[in-house]
N, C-alpha and C positions, 0 to 999 in steps of 0.2 A: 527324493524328498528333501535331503541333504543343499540340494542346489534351487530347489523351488524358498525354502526357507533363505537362504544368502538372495534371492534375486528380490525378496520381498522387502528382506531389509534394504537391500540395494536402489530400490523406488522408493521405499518412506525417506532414505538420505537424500533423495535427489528431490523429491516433492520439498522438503523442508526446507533445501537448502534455495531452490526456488521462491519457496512461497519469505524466506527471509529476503533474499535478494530484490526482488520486487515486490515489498510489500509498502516502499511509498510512491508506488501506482498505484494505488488501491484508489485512489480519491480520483483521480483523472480517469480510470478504467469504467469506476462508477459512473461519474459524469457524461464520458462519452455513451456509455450505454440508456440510461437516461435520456439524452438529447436524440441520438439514434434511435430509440425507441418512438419518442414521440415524433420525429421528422417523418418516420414509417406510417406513422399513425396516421398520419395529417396529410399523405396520399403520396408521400416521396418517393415510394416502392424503395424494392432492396439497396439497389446500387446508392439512392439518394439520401437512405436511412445511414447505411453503414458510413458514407463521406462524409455525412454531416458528425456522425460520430465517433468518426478520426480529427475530423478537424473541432470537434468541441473538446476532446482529449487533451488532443494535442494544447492548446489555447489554454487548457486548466493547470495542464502541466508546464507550460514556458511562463505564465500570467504569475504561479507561486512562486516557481523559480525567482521571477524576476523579484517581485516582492520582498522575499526570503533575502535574498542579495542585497538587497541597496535598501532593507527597513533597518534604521538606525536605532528608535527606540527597543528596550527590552522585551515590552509588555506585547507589543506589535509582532515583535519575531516568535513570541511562548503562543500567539494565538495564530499565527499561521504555522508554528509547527504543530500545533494542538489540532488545526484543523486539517492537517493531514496525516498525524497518527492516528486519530480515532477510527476512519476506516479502515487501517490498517490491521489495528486490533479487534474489528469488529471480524476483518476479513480471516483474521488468525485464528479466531477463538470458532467459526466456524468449522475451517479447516482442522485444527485439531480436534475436535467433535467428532468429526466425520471418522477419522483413525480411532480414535478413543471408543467410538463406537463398537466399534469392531473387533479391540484387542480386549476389552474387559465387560463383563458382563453388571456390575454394580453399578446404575446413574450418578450414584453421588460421586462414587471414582472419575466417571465420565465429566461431569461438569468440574470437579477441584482439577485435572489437567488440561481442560478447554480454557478457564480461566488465567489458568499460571500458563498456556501457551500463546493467550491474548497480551497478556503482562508482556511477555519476554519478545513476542514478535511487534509490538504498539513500541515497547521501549525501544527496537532495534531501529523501527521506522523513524523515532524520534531523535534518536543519535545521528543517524542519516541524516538526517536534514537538519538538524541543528550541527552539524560538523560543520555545514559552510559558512565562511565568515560573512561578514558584512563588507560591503564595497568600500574602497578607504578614498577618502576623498583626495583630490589631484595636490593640494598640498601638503601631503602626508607621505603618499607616491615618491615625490621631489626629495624628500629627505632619507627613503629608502626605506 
């Protein structure tokens, strides 16, 4: 019983530390499923749904990046990081749901730590991507 209780703590650390670690894929994860859904839809079958929604992933995730990198203004960089934490926290506040669910019997408990886990995992995604600089222009480079 002893070791069932340590191996359960032992997956909610490893789920958490997961769901923090990649949780500004959340937005490209979406997208490609999205677009892979509909390429399925539209008679791609499996193989053509799933490629199309690797390479629509992919393309949402290098297209931010890029953006994210070389957008100069402020307001430009707060809305592409804004639009990639919000699934993050939308994807967080889920996932802690799902747990919250499970350890406590009171909804209102359940929803006050879904949302403070949206908070904390949307904040992490946002630090993430706001941690990269902006590109520095080639004579800026020149002077060090």
């Amino acid at each position: 019983m002893v070791l069932g209780i340590l191996l359960s703590i032992t997956a909610i650390g490893v789920v958490c530390w997961l769901l923090f670690t990649l949780a500004i894929y959340a937005l490209p994860l979406f997208a490609g499923i999205t677009v892979g859904t509909w390429a399925y839809g539209t008679g791609a079958g499996w193989p053509g749904g799933i490629v199309v929604g690797l390479l629509a992933a992919g393309l949402m995730l290098g297209v931010g990046q890029f953006l994210f990198a070389f957008a100069r203004p402020v307001w430009l960089r707060l809305t592409i990081g804004l639009v990639f934490a919000a699934p993050a926290a939308v994807a967080g506040y889920h996932a802690v749901h799902g747990i919250a669910k499970h350890a406590m019997p009171s909804e209102t408990w359940q929803f006050i730590f879904s949302v403070v886990g949206a908070i904390a995992i949307g904040a992490t995604a946002w630090i993430r991507i706001a941690g990269a600089e902006p590109a520095r222009s080639g004579r800026n480079l020149a002077r060090g």
